[in-house]
Biopython code that builds the backbone (N, CA, C, O; Angstrom):
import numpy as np
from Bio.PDB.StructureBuilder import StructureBuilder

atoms = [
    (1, "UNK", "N", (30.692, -26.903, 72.953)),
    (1, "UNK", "CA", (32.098, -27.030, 73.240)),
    (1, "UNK", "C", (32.604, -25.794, 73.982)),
    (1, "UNK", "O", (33.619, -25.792, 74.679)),
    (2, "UNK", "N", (31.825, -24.766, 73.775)),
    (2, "UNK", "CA", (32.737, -23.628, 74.548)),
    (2, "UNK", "C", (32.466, -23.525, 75.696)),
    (2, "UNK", "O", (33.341, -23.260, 76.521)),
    (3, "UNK", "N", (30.477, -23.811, 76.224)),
    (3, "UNK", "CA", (30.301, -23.990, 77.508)),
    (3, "UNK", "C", (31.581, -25.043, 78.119)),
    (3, "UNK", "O", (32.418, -24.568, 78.886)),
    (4, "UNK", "N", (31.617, -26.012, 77.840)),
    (4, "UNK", "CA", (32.843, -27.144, 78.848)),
    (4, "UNK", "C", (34.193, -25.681, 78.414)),
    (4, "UNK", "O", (34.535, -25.016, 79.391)),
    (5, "UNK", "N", (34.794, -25.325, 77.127)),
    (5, "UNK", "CA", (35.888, -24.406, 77.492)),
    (5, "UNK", "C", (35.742, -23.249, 78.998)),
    (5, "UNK", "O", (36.743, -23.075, 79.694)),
    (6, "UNK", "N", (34.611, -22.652, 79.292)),
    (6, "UNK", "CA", (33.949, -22.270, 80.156)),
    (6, "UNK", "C", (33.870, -22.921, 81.669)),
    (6, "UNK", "O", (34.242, -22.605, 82.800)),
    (7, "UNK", "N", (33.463, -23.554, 81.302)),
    (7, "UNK", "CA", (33.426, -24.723, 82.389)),
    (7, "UNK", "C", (34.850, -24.715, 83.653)),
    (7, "UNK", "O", (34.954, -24.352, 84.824)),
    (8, "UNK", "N", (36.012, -25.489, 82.365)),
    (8, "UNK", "CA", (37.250, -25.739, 82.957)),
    (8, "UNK", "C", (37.866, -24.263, 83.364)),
    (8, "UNK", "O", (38.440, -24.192, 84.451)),
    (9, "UNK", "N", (37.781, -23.176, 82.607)),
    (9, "UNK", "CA", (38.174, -21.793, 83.069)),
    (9, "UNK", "C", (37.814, -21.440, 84.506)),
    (9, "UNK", "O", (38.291, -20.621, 85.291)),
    (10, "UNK", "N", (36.812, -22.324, 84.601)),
    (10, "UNK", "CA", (35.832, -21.449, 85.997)),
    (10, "UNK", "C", (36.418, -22.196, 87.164)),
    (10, "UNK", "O", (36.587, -21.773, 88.308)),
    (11, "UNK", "N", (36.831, -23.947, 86.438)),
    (11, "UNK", "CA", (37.429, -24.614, 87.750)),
    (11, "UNK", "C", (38.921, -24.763, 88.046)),
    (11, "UNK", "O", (39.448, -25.226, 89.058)),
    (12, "UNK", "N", (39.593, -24.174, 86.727)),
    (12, "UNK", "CA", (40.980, -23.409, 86.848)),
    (12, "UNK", "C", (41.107, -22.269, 87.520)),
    (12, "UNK", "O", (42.086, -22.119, 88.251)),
    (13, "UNK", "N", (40.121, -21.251, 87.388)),
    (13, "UNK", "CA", (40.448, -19.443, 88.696)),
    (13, "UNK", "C", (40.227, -20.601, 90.012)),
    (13, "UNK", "O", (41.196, -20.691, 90.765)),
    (14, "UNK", "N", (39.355, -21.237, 90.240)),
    (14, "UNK", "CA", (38.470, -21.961, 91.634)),
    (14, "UNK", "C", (40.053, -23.154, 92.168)),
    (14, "UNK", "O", (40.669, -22.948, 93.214)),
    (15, "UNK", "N", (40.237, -23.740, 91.670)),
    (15, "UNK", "CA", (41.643, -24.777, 91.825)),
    (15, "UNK", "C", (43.040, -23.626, 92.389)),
    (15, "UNK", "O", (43.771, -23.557, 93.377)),
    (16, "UNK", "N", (42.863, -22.898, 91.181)),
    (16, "UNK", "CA", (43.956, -21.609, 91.975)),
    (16, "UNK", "C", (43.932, -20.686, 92.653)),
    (16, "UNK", "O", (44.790, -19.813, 92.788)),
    (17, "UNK", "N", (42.703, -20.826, 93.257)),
    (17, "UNK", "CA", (42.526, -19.432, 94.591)),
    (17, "UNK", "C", (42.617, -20.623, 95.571)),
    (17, "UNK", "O", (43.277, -20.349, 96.573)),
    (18, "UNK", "N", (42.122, -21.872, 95.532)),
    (18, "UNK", "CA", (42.612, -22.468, 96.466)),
    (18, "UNK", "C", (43.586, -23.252, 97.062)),
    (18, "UNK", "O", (43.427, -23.904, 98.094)),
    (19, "UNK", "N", (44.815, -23.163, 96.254)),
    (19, "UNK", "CA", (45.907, -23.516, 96.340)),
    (19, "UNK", "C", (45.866, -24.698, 95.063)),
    (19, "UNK", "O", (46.837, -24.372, 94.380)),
    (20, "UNK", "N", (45.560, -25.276, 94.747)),
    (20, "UNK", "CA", (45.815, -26.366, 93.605)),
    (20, "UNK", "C", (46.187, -25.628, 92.104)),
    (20, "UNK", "O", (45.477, -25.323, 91.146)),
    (21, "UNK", "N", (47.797, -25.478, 92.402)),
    (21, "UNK", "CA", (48.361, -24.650, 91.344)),
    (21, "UNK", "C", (48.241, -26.096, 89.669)),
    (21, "UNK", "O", (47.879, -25.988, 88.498)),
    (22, "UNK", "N", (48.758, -27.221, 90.496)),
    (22, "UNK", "CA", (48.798, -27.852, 89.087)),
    (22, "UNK", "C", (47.604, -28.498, 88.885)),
    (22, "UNK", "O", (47.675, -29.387, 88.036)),
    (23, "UNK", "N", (46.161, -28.279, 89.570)),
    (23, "UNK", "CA", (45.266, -28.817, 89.168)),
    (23, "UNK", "C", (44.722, -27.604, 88.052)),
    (23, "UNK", "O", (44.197, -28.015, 87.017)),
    (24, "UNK", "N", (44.842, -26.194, 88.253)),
    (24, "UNK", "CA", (44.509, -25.267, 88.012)),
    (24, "UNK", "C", (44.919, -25.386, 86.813)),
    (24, "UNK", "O", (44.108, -25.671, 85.932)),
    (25, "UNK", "N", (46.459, -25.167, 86.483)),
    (25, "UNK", "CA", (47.151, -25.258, 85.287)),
    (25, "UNK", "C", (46.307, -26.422, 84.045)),
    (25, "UNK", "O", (45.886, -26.207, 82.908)),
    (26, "UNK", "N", (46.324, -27.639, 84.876)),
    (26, "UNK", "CA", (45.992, -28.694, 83.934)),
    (26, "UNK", "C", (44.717, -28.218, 83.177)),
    (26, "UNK", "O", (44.627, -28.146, 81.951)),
    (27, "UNK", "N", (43.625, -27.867, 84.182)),
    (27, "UNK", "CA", (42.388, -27.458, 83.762)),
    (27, "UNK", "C", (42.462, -25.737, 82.696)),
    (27, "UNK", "O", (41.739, -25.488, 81.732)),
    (28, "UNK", "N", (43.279, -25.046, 83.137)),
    (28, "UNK", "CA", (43.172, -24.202, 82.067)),
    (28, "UNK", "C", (43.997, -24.388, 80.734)),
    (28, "UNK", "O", (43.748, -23.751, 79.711)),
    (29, "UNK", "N", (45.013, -25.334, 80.848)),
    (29, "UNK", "CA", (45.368, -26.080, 79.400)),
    (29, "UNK", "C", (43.926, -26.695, 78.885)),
    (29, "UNK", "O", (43.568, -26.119, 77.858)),
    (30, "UNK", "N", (43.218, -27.477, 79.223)),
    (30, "UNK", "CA", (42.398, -27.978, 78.959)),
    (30, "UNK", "C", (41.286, -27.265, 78.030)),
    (30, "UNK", "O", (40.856, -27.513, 76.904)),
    (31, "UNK", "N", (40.946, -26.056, 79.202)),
    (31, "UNK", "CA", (40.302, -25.001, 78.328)),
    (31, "UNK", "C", (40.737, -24.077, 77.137)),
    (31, "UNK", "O", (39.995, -23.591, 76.284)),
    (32, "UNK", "N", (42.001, -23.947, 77.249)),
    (32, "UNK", "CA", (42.601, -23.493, 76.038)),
    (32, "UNK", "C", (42.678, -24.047, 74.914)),
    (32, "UNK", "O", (42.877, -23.469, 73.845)),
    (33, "UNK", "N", (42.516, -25.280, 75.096)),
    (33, "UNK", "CA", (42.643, -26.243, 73.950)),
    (33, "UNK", "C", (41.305, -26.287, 73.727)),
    (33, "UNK", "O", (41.093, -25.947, 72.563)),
    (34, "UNK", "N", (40.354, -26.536, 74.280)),
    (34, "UNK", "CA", (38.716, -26.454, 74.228)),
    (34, "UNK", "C", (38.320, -25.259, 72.948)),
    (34, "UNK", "O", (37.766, -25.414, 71.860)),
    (35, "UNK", "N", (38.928, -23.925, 73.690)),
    (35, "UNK", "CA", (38.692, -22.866, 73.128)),
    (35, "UNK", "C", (39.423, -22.776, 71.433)),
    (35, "UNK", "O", (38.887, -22.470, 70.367)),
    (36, "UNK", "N", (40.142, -22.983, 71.592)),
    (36, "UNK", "CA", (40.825, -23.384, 69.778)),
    (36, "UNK", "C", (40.367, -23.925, 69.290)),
    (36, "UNK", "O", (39.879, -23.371, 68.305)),
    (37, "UNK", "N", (40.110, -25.190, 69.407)),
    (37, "UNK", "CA", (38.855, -26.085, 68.638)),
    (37, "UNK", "C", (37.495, -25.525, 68.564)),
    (37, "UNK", "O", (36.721, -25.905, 67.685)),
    (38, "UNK", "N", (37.089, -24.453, 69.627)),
    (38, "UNK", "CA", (36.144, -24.266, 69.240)),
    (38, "UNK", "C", (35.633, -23.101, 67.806)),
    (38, "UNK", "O", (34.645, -22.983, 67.081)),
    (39, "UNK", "N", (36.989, -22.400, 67.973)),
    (39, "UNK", "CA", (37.016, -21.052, 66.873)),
    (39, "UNK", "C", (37.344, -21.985, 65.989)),
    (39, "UNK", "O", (36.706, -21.907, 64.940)),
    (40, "UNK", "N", (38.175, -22.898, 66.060)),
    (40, "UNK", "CA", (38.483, -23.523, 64.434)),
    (40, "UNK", "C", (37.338, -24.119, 63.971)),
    (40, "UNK", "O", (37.295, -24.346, 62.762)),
    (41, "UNK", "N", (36.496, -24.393, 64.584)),
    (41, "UNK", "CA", (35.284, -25.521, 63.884)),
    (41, "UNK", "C", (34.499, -24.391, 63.493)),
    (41, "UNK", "O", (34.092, -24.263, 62.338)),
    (42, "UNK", "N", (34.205, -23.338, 64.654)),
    (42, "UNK", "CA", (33.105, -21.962, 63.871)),
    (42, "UNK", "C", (33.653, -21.392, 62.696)),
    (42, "UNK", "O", (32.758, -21.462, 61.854)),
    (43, "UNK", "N", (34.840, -20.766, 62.108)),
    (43, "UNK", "CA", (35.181, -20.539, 61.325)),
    (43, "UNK", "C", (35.010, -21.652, 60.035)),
    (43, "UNK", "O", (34.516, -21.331, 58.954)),
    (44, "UNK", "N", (35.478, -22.921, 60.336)),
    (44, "UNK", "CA", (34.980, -23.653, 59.266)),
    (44, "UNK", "C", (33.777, -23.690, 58.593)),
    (44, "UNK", "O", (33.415, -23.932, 57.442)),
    (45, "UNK", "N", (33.140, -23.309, 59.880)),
    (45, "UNK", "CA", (31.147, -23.618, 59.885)),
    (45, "UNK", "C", (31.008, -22.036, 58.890)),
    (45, "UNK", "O", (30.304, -21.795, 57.909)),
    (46, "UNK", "N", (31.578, -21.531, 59.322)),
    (46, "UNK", "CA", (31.201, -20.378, 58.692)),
    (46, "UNK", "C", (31.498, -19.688, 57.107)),
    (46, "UNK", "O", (30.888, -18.883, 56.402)),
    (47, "UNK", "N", (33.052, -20.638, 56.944)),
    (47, "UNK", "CA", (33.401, -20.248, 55.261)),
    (47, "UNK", "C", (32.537, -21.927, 54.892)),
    (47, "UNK", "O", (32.287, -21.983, 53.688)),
    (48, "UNK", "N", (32.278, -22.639, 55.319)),
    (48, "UNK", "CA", (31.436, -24.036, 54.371)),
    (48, "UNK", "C", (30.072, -23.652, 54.555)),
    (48, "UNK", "O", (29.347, -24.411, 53.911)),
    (49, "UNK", "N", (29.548, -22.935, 55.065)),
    (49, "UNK", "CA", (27.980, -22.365, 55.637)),
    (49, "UNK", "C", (27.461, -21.708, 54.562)),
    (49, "UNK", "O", (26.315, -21.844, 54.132)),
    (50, "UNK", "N", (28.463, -20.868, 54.057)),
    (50, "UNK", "CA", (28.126, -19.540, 53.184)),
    (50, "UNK", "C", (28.164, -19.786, 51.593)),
    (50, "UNK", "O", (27.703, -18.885, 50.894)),
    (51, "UNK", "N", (28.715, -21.019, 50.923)),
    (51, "UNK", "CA", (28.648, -21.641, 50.050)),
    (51, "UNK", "C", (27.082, -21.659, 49.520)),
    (51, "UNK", "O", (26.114, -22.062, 50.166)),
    (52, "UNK", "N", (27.081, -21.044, 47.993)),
    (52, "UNK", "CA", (26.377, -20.736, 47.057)),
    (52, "UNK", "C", (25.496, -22.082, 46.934)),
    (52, "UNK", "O", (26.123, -22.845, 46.199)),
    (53, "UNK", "N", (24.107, -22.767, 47.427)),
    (53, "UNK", "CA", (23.793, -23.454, 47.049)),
    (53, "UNK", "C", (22.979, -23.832, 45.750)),
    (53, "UNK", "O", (22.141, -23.018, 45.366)),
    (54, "UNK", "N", (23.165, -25.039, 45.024)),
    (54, "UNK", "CA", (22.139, -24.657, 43.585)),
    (54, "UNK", "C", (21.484, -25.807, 43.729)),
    (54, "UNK", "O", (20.582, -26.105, 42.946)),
]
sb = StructureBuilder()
sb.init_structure("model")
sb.init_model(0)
sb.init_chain("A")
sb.init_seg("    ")
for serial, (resi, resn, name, xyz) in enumerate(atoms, 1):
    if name == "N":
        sb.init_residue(resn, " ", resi, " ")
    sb.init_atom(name, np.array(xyz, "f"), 0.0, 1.0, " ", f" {name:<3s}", serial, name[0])
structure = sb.get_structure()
C-alpha cells in the first residue's frame, strides 16, 4: 500500500510541473489518504503482533 501511496506522490510532483494543477491535487489527495491507511494498519499490525501468545 505505500508503494501505490508512492506511486501517486510521484505522479502528483509529475502532473504539477506540467501544468495539470487539478490532476496533481487529485492524485496527491489520493496519496495522502493511501499514506494514513497505511500507518493505521502498521500500527495495528504492530500493537495485535506483539500479543503474548500461549
Amino acid at each position: 500500500m505505500l508503494y501505490y501511496a508512492l506511486i501517486f506522490f510521484i505522479i502528483a510532483l509529475i502532473a504539477t510541473a506540467l501544468g495539470f494543477g487539478a490532476l496533481g491535487g487529485m492524485a496527491a489527495s489520493i496519496a495522502k489518504f493511501l499514506a494514513i491507511v497505511f500507518i493505521i494498519l502498521f500500527v495495528v499490525s504492530l500493537i495485535f503482533g506483539r500479543r503474548a501468545r500461549v
